[in-house]
DRENDREN-945597 format. One line per 4 residues: their letters; for each residue x, y, z of N, C-alpha, C, O. Coordinates in steps of 0.05 Angstrom, whole numbers. Last residue first. Layout:
<pts>
a> X/Y/Z/X/Y/Z/X/Y/Z/X/Y/Z | ...
</pts>
This chain:
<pts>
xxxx> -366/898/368/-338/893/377/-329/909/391/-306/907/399 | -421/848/356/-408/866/357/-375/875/370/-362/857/382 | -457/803/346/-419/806/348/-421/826/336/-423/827/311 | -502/776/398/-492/807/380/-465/799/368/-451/786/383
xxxx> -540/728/420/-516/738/411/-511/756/400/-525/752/380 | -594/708/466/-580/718/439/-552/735/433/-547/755/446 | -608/651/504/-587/674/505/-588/687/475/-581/671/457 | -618/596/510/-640/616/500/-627/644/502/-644/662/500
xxxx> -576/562/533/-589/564/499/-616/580/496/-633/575/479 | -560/568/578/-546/594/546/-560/585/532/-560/597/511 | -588/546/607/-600/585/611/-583/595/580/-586/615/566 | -566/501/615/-587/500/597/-596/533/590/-609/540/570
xxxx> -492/513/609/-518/503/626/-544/510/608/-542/524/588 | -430/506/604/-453/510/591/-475/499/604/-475/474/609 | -385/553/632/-398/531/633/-421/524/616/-435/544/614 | -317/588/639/-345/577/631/-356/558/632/-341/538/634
xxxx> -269/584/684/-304/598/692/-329/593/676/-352/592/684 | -230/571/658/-247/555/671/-274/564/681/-294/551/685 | -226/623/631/-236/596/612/-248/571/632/-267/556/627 | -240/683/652/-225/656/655/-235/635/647/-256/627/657
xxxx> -276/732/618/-275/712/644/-250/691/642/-244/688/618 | -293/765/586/-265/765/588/-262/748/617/-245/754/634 | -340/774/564/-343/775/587/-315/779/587/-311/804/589 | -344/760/498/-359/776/511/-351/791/539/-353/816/541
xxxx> -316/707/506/-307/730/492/-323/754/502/-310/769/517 | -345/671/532/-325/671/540/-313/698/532/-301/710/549 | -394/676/498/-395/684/526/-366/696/541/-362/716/554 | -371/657/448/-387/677/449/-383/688/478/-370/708/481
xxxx> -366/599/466/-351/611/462/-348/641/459/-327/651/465 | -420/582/485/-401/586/502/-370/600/495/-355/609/511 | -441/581/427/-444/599/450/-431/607/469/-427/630/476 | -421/541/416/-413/568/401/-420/583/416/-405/602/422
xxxx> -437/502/444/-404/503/442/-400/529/430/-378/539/431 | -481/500/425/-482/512/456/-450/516/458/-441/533/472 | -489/482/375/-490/508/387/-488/502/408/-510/491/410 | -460/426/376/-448/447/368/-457/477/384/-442/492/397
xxxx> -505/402/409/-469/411/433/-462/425/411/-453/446/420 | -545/411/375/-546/423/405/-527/420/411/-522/440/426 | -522/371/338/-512/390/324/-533/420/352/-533/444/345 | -511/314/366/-483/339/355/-496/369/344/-481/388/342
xxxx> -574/315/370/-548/321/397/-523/331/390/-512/350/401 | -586/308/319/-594/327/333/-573/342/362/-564/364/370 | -551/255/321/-565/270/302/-558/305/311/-538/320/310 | -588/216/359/-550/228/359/-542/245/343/-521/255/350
xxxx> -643/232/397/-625/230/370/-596/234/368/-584/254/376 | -663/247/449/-624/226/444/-624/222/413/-605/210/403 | -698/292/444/-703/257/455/-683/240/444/-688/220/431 | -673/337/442/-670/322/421/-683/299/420/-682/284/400
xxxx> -689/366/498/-696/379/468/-695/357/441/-711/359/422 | -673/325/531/-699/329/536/-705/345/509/-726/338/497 | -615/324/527/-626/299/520/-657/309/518/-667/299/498 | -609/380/541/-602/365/513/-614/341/501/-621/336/478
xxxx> -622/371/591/-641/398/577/-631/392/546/-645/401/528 | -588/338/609/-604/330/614/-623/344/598/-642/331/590 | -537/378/599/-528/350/581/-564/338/593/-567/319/577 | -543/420/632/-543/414/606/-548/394/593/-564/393/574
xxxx> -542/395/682/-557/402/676/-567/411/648/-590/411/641 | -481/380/682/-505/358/683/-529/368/669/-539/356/650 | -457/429/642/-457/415/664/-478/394/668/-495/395/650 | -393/416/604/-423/421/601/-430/417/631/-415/404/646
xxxx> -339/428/621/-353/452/604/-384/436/599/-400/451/588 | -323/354/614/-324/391/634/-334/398/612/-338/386/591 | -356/293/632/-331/320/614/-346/341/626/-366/345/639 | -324/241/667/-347/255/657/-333/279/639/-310/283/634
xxxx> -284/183/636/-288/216/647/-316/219/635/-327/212/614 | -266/143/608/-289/142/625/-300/169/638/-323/172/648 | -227/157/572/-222/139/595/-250/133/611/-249/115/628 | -209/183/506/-230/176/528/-226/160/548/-217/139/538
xxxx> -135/197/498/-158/185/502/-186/184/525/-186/184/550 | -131/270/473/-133/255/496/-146/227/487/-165/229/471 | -132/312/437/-113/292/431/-111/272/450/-93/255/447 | -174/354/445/-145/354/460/-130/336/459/-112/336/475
xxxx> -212/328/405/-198/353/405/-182/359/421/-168/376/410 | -225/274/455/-212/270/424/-203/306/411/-178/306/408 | -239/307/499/-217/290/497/-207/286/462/-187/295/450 | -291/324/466/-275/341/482/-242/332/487/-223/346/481
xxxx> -314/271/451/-302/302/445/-289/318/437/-280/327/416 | -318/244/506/-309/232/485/-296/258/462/-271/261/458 | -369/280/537/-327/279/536/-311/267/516/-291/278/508 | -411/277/496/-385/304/499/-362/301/511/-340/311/505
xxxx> -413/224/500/-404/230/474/-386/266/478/-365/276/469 | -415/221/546/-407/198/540/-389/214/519/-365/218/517 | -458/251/557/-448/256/570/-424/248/560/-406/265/562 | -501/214/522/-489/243/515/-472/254/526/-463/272/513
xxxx> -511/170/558/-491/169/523/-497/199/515/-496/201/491 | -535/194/591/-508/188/608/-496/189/570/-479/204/560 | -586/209/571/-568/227/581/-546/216/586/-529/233/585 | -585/157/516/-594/165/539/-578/191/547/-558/196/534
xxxx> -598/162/451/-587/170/469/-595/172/497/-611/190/503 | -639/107/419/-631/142/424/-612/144/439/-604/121/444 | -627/47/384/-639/58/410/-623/89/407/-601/92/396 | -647/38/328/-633/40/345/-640/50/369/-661/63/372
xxxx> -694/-3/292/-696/24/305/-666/23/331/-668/7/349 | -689/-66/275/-703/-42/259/-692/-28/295/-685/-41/315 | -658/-100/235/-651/-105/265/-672/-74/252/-670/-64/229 | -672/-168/188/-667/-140/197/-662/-130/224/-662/-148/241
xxxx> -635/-199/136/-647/-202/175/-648/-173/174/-631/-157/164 | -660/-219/76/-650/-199/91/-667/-208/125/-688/-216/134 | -695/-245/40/-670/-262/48/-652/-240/66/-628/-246/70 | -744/-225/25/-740/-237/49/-717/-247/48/-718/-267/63
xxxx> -727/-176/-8/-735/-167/26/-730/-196/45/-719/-197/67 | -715/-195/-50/-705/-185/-29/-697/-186/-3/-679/-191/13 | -768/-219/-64/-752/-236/-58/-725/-232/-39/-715/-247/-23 | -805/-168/-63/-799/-187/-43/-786/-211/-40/-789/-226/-20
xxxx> -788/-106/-86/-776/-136/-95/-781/-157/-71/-760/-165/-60 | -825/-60/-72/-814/-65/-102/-796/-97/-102/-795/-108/-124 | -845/-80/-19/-863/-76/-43/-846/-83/-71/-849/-102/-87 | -789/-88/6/-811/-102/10/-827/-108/-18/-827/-128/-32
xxxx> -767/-32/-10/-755/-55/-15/-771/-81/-9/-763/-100/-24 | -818/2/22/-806/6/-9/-787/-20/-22/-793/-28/-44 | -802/-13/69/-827/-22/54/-823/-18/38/-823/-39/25 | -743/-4/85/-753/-31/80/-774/-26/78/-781/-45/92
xxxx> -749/56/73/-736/39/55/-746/11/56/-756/1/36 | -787/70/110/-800/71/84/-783/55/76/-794/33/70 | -747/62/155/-773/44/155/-787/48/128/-801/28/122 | -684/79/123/-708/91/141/-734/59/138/-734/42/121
xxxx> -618/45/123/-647/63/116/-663/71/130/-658/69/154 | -571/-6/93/-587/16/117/-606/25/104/-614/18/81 | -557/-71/82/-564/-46/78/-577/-24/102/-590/-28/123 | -500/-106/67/-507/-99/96/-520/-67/82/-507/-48/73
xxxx> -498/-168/40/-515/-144/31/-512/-129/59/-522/-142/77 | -450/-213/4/-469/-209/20/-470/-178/29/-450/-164/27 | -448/-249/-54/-436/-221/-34/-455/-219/-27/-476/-222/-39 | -462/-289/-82/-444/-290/-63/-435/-271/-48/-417/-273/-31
xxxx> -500/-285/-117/-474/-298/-131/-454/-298/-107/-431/-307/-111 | -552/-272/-89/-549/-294/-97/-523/-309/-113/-521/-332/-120 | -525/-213/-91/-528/-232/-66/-534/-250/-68/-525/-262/-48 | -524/-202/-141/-506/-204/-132/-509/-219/-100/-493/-235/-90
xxxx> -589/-203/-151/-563/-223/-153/-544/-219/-144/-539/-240/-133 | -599/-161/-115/-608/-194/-108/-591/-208/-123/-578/-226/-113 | -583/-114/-142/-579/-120/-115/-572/-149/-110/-550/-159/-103 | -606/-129/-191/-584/-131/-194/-559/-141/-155/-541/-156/-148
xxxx> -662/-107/-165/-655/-130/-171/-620/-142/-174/-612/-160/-160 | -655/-54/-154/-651/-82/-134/-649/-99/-144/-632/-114/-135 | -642/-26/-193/-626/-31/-175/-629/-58/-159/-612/-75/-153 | -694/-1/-211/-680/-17/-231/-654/-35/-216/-648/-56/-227
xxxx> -716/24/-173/-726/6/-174/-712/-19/-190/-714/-43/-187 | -665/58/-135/-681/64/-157/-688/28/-153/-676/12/-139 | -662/77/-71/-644/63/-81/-677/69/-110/-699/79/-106 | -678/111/-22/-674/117/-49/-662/111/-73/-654/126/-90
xxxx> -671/76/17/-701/95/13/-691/107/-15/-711/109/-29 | -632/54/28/-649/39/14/-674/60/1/-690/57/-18 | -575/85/50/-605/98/40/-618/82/29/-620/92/6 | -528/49/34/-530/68/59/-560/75/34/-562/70/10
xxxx> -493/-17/30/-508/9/21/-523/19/40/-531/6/59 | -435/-59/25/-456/-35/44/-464/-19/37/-449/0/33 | -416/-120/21/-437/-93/-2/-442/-77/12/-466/-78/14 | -371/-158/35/-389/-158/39/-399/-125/30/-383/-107/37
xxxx> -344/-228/17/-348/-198/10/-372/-184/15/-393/-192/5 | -313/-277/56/-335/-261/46/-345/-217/41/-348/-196/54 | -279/-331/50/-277/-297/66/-305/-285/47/-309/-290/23 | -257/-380/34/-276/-377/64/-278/-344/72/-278/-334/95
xxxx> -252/-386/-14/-225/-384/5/-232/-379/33/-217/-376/52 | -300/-394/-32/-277/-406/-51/-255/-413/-14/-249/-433/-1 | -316/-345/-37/-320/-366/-28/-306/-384/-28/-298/-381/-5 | -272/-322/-86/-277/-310/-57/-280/-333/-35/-262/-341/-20
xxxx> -288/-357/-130/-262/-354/-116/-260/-346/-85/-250/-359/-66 | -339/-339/-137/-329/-371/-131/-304/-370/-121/-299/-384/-101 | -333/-291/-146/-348/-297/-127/-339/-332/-111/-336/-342/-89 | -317/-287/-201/-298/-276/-176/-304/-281/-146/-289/-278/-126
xxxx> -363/-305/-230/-339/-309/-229/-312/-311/-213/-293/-327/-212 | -398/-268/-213/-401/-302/-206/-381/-308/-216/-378/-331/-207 | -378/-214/-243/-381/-221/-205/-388/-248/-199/-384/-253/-175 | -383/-237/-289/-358/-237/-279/-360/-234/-255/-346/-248/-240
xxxx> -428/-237/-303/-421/-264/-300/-402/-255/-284/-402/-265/-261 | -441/-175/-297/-452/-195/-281/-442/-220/-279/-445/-231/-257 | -417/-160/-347/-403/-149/-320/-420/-174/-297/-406/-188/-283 | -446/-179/-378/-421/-193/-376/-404/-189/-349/-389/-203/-336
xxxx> -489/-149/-378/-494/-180/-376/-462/-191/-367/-459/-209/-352 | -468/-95/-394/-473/-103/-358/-479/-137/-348/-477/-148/-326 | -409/-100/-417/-426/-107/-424/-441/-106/-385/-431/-112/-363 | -348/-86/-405/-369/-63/-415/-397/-66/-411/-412/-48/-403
xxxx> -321/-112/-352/-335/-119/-379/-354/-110/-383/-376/-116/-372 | -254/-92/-327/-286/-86/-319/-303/-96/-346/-295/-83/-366 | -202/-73/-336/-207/-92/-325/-237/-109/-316/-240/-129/-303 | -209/-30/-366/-195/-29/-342/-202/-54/-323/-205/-53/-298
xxxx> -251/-70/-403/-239/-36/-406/-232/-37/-373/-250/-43/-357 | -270/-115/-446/-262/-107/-425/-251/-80/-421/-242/-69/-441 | -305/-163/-483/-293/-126/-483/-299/-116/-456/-320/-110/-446 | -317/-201/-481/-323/-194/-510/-306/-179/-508/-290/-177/-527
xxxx> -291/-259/-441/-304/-241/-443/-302/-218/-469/-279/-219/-478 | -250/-286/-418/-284/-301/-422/-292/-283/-440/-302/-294/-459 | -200/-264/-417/-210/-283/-458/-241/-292/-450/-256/-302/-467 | -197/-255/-370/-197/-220/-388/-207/-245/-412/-227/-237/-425
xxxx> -215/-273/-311/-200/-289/-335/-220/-265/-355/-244/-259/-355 | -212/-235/-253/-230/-253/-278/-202/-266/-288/-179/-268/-280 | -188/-235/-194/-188/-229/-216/-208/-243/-233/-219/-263/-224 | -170/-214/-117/-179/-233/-135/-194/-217/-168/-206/-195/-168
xxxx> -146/-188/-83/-129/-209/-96/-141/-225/-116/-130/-243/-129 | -171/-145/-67/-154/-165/-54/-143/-193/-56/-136/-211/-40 | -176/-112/-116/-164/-92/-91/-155/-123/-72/-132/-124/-64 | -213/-146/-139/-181/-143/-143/-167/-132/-128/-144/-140/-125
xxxx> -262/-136/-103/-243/-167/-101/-224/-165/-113/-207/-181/-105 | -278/-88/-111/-261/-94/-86/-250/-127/-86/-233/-137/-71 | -280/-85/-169/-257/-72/-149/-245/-80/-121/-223/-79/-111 | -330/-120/-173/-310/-127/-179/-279/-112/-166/-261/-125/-156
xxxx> -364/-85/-136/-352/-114/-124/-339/-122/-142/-326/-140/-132 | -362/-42/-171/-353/-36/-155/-351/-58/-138/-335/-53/-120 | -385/-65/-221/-358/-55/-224/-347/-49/-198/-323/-52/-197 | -441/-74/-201/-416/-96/-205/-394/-89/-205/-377/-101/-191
xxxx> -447/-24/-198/-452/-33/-179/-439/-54/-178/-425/-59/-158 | -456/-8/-256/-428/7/-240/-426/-8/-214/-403/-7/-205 | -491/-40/-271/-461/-45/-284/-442/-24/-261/-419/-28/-252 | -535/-11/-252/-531/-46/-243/-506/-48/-246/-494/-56/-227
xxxx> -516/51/-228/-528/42/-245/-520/-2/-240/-502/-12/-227 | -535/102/-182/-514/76/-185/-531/54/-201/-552/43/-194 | -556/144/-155/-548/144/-181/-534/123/-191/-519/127/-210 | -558/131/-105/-581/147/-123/-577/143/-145/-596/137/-159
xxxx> -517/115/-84/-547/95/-86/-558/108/-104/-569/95/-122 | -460/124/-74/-489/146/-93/-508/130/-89/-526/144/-99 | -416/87/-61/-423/118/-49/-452/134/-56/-461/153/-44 | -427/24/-34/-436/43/-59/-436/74/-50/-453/84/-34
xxxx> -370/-9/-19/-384/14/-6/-400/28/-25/-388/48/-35 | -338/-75/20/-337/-42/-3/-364/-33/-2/-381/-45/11 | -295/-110/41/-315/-93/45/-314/-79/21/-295/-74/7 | -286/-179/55/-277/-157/35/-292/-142/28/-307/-149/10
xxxx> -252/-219/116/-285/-199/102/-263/-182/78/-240/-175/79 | -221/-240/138/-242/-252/127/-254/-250/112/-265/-266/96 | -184/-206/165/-178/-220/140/-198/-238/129/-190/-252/110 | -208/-132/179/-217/-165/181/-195/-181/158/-189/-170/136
xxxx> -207/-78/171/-178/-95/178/-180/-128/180/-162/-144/181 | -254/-83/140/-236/-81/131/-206/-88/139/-188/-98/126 | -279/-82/191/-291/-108/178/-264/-102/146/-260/-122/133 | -276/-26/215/-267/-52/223/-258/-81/207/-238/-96/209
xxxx> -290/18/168/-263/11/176/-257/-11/199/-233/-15/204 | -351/-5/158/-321/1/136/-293/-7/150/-279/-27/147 | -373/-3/216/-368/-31/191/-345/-24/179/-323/-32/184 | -364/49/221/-343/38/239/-348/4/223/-329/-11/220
xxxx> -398/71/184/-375/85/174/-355/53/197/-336/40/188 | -449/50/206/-438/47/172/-401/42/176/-386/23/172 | -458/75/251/-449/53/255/-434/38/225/-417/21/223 | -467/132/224/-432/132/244/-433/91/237/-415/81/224
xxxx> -503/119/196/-486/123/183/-463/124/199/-441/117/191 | -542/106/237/-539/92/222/-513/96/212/-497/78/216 | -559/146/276/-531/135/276/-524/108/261/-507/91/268 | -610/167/266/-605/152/295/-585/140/298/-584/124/317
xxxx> -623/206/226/-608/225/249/-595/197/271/-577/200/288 | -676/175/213/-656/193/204/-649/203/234/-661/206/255 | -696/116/242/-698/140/230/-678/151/220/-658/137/218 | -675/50/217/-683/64/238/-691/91/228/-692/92/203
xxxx> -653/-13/199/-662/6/195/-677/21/217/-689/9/234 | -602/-53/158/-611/-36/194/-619/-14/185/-608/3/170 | -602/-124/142/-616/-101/141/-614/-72/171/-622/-74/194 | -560/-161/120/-567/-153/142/-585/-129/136/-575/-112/121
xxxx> -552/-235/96/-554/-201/87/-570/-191/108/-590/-203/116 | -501/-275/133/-530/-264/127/-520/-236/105/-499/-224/100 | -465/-309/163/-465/-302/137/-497/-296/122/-511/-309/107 | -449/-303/212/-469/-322/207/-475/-319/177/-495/-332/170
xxxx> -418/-252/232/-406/-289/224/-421/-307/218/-411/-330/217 | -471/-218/222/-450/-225/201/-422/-253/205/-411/-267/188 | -501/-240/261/-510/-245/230/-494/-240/208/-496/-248/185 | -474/-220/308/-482/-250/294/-490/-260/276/-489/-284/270
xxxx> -470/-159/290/-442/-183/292/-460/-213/304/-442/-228/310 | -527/-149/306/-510/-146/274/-484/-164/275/-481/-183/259 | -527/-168/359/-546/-174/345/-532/-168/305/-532/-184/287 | -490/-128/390/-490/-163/390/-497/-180/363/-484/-197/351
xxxx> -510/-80/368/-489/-88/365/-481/-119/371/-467/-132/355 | -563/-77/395/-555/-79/358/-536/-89/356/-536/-108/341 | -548/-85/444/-553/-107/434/-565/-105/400/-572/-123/385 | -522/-36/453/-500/-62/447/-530/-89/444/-524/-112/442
xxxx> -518/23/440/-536/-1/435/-527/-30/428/-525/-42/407 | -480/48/446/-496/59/468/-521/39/459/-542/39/471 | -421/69/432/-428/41/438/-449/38/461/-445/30/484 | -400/129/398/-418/128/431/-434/92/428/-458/91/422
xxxx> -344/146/363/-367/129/372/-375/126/404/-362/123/424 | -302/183/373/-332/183/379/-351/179/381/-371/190/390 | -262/151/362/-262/157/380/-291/171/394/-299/168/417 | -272/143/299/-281/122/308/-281/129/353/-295/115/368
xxxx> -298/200/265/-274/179/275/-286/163/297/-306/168/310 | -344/204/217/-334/207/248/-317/187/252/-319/163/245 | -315/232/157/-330/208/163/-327/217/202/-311/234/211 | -324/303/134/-303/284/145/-322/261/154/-345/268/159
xxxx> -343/347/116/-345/321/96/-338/299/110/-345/277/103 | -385/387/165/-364/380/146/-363/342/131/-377/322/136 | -411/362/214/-415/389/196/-403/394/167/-415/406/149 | -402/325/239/-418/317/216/-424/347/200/-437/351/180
xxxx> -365/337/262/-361/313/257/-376/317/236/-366/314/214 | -373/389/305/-368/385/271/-374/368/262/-394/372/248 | -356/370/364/-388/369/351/-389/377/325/-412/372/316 | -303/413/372/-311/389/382/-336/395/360/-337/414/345
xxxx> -269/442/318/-272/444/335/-287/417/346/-285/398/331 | -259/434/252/-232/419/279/-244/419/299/-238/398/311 | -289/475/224/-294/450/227/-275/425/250/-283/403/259 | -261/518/230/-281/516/251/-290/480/249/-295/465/267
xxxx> -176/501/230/-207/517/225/-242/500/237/-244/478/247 | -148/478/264/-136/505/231/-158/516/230/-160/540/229 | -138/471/324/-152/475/307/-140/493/280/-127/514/280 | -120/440/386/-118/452/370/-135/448/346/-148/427/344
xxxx> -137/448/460/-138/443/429/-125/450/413/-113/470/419 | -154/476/505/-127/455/504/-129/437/478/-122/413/479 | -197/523/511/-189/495/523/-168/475/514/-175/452/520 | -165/554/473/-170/558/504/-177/531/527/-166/524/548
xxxx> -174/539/430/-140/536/439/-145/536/474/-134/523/492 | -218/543/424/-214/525/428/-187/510/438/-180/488/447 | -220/604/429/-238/582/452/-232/567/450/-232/556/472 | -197/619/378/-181/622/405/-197/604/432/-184/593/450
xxxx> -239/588/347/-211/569/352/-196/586/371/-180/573/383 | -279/632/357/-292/605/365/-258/588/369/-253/577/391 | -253/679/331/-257/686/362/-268/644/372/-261/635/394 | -243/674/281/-212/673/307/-235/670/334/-229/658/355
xxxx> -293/668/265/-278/641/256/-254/648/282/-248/631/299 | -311/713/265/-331/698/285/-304/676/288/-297/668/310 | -279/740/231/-274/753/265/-281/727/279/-268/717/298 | -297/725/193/-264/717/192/-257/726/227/-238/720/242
xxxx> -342/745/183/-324/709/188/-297/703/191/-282/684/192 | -339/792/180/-352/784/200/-342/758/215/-336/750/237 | -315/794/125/-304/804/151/-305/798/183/-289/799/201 | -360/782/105/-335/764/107/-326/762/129/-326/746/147
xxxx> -394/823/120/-403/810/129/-378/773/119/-381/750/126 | -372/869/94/-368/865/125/-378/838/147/-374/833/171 | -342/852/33/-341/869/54/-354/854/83/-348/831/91 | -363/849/-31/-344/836/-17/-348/860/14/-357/882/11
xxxx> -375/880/-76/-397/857/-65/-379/850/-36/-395/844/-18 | -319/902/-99/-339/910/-84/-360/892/-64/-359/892/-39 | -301/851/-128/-289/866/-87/-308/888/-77/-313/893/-53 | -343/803/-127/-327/822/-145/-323/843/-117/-335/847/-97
xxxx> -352/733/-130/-356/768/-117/-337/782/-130/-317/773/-141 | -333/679/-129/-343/694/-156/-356/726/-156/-367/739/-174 | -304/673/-87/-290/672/-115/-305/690/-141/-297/705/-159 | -338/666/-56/-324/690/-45/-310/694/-82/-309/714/-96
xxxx> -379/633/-36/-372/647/-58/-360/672/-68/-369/690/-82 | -353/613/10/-357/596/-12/-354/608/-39/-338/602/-57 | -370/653/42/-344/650/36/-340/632/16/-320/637/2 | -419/644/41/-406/665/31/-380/668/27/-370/684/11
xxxx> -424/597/66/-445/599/40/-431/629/29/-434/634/5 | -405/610/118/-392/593/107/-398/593/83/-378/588/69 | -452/650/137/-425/667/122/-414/642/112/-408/647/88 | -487/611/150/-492/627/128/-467/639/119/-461/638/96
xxxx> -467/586/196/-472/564/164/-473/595/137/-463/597/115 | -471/622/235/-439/615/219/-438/604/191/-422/606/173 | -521/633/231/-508/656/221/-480/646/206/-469/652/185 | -528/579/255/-537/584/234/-523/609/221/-514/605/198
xxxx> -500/583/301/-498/563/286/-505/573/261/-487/575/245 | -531/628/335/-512/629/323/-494/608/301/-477/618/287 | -596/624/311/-582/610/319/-548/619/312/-539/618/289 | -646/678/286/-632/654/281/-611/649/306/-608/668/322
xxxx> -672/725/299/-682/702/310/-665/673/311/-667/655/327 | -657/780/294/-674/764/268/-674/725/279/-677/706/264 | -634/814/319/-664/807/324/-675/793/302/-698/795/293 | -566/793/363/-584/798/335/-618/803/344/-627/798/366
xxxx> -540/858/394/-556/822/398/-576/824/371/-592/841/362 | -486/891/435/-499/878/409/-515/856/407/-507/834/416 | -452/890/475/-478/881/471/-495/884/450/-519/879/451 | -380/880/469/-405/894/461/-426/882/468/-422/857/469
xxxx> -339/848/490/-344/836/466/-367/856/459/-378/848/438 | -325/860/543/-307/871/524/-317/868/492/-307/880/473 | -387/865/576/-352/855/571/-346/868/548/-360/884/535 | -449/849/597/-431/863/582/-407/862/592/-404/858/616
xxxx> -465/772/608/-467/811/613/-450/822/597/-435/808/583 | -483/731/601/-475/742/580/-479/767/584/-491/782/569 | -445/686/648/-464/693/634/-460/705/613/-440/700/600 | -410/626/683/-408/646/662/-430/656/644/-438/641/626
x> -404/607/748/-416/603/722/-415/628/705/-421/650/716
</pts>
């Protein structure tokens, strides 16, 4: 097993307490604004990133990867913009999963709500791209809740029923602009317009909104019709959202099934998810493998710090993945020699050189 004695990498060690994770988030916030520095302002602590940035993707070349940059590495997923690919889904609550796929061939509005961090949004993201290859279903997606006004909200079930084939009649209507009727009263007939068609052909369009907890008051309603004109509702959120959606509209609330609180991670669905990974950054499929580089004993001192938030767990395998990369450099050991065990996450780091 691989420690953090002195090697080639210096003993240097911060004393300001933070997380090598964190140091990285901070220079990322600098390189950001690298544009608007002036070359003086500019210097060692870029510099710094540009060292920390080779030294983490030579680790990852090291293990049998590739990477352009830090976000490529394993446990990112959510560090960066990118949606999680569907290889990392961890299928670790199958009776949500039973339980949401009966209510959607059952043609419901679905409610799923749980805490933050508990994989609402991965299970979001794998609706989108399943229920999209569906020929049944015609998905679409409010990106802003926050800011999504009644008319833009139509506008966007009107898109996705032309996106598959289905149209208004442009003479019902006063004033049209890209195909969309300025008017929000009008924009509304026209989703009962396009709606009948849909139904119409036995496939159903279905709404996914992510954060009920901050959907505006003016919203739901518009919500409810459109679910009374035929699109049906798959919302997420926190337990405030459904009382907030409760309180502010209970007609809502009750035509929604809800499935409330996902189940956490057990140790084995973390085990699950770092090989999963680890395989997916070496271009491998998952097969069932346990995965290397953590050892049991980690992956149990992970589950025990996060209590299986999925959340929290990518972003404990990020650091410990930085760490181990750190170590690896430090020491000049053989890549198989590292390991991550519960002793590196209380380790501090220097990058020095």
């Amino acid at each position: 097993m691989a420690n953090d004695t002195d090697g080639p990498g210096g003993t240097t060690e911060t004393e300001s307490g933070q997380t090598v994770t964190e140091v990285m988030d901070r220079l990322e916030e600098l390189r950001a604004d690298e544009g608007d520095r002036s070359t003086a302002d500019e210097g060692i602590l870029l510099d710094q990133l540009d060292e920390v940035e080779g030294r983490l993707l030579a680790f990852g070349e090291g293990l049998g990867g590739e990477a352009d940059d830090v976000t490529d590495l394993p446990f990112t997923e959510e560090a960066g913009l990118d949606h999680m690919p569907e290889p990392l889904y961890v299928r670790h609550d199958t009776e949500m999963l039973n339980q949401v796929t009966s209510w959607l061939l059952q043609d419901q509005h679905i409610g799923l709500v749980s805490p933050y961090g508990t994989g609402k949004s991965a299970f979001r993201e794998i609706v989108l791209r399943d229920l999209s290859k569906h020929d049944d279903f015609v998905v679409t997606h409010l990106d802003n809740p926050r800011e999504t006004t009644a008319r833009s909200m139509y506008q966007t079930v009107l898109e996705a029923a032309y996106g598959a084939g289905y149209s208004i009649k442009p003479g019902h209507y006063s004033q049209v602009r890209n195909g969309i009727p300025w008017a929000t009263a009008e924009a509304k007939k026209a989703v009962h317009e396009v709606l009948r068609r849909v139904r119409a052909d036995g496939k159903t369009l279905l709404l996914v909104v992510d954060e009920i907890e901050v959907l505006t008051a003016d919203l739901l309603s518009p919500l409810q019709v459109a679910g009374d004109a035929g699109v049906r509702l798959f919302l997420t959120g926190t337990p405030d959202g459904k009382r907030r959606v409760a309180e502010i509209r209970g007609t809502l609330d009750s035509r929604l099934r809800y499935y409330e609180n996902i189940d956490p991670f057990s140790p084995d669905d973390i085990a699950e998810y770092v090989a999963r990974s680890l395989a997916y950054f070496r271009g491998q499929q998952y097969r069932g493998e346990s995965p290397d580089l953590f050892t049991r004993e980690a992956i149990e001192d992970i589950h025990e710090r996060t209590d299986g938030n999925p959340r929290e767990v990518r972003i404990e395998c990020r650091e410990l993945f930085t760490r181990a990369a750190f170590v690896w450099y430090r020491t000049g050991q053989d890549i198989d020699r590292i390991q991550v065990t519960p002793d590196l996450r209380h380790r501090r780091f220097g990058m020095g050189y």
